[in-house]
C-alpha positions, 0 to 999 in steps of 0.5 A: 500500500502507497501512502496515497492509497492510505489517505484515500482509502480511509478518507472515503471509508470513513465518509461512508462511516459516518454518513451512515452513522450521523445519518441514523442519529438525524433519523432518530433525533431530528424533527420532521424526520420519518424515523424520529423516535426510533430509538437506542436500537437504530442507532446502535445498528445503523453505526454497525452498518456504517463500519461495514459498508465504510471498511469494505469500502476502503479495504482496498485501498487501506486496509479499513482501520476508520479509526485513529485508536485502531491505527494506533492499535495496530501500530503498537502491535507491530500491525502497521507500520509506525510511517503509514499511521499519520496517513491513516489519521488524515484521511481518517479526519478528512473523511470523517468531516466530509461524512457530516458535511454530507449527513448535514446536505442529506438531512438539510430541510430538517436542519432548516426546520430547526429555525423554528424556535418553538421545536428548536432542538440542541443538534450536536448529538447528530454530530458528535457525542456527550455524556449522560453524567459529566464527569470527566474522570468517569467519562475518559473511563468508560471511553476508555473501557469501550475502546479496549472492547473494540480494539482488543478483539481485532487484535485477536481476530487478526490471529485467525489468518483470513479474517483480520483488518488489513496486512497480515503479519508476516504472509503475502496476503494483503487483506483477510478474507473480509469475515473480519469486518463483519465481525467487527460491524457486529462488535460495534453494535454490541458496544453500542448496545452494552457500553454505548449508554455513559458517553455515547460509545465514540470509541473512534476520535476521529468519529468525535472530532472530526463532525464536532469541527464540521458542527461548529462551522455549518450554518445551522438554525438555533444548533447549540454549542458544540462542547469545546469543553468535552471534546477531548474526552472521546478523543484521548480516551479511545487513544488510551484504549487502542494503545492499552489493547496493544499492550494486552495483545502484545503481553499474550503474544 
């Protein structure tokens, strides 16, 4: 893999990760949406088949990381190597801030409608996450918690040669079978569902900050704050946990 190979391939992955994955928090949360109301369910499901369509999207081309705490996972690990990582992270970036800008184009008549100031409602939970309790410690916690319980089973899914995310260590083999990125969709979901209630699940810091960014500067009636104050919650929690999974991993190998 190239380094311009990398930055696409994450870039439009994770485009596609977070259209899907915005776009089912707009579904749900906005005004005048059809699915609004649909629950803690949707949401969950809709980000899990936002991972499957974004890395089987940019496998390809980058292997599908999506996320600067599974790059960093992997580079720890000796997975991927340490000269790719800021190549996975911009395009990570990148694409995680034209994914909202879409999700905002896609859902742009409900934003709008968001001038009415008798249903006007806070819109950065489209975008971005916040937790239920704030409180920091807990918060970095249980983004941390969530993230070792995404990143430490891919780790361990790449021991079955054939299903990991991207190169396999020391085979000719560029990609897994394509088994592993289901199985982390499904993995996904499961976090949403089991660990997603304290923050929001990001687990992904790119996921958070990327949207947070694109929320701040889009012209939308009556958004709300963006929570500069939270933000580095789920971007330095989800780092901890990816690095924290490689150190388990490694210790078992």
């Amino acid at each position: 893999m190239t380094h311009g190979s990398i930055f696409v391939g994450e870039l439009i992955g994770t485009a596609v990760l977070i259209l899907f994955g915005a776009g089912v928090c707009a579904a749900v949360t906005l005004n005048h949406s059809k699915a609004k109301g649909a629950g803690w369910v949707v949401i969950a499901f809709g980000w899990g088949f936002g991972v499957l369509a974004g890395a089987y999207t940019a496998a390809p081309k980058s292997g599908g990381h999506l996320n600067p705490a599974v790059t960093l996972g992997l580079a720890v690990a000796d997975v991927t190597e340490w000269g790719d990582v800021p190549y996975y992270v911009l395009g990570q970036m990148a694409g995680a801030m034209l994914g909202a800008v879409l999700t905002w184009l896609a859902y742009f008549s409900q934003f709008q409608a968001n001038a009415d100031t008798e249903t006007a409602l806070p819109t950065l939970g489209v975008f971005s996450t916040a937790p239920e309790i704030r409180n920091p410690v807990a918060n970095l916690t249980s983004e941390i918690i969530a993230t070792v319980g995404l990143v430490l089973p891919i780790l361990f899914f790449g021991e079955n040669l054939g299903t990991g995310i991207g190169p396999i260590p020391g085979s000719d083999t560029a990609y897994g079978s394509g088994i592993g990125i289901l199985l982390v969709s499904l993995l996904v979901v499961g976090i949403g569902l089991s660990l997603g209630g304290p923050t929001g699940y990001a687990i992904n810091p790119a996921r958070d900050l990327g949207p947070r960014i694109v929320h701040s500067v889009l012209p939308i009636p009556n958004k709300g704050t963006s929570d500069w104050a939270y933000s580095w919650v789920p971007v330095v929690g989800p780092l901890i946990g990816g690095a924290l999974s490689a150190l388990v991993y490694n210790a078992a190998f």
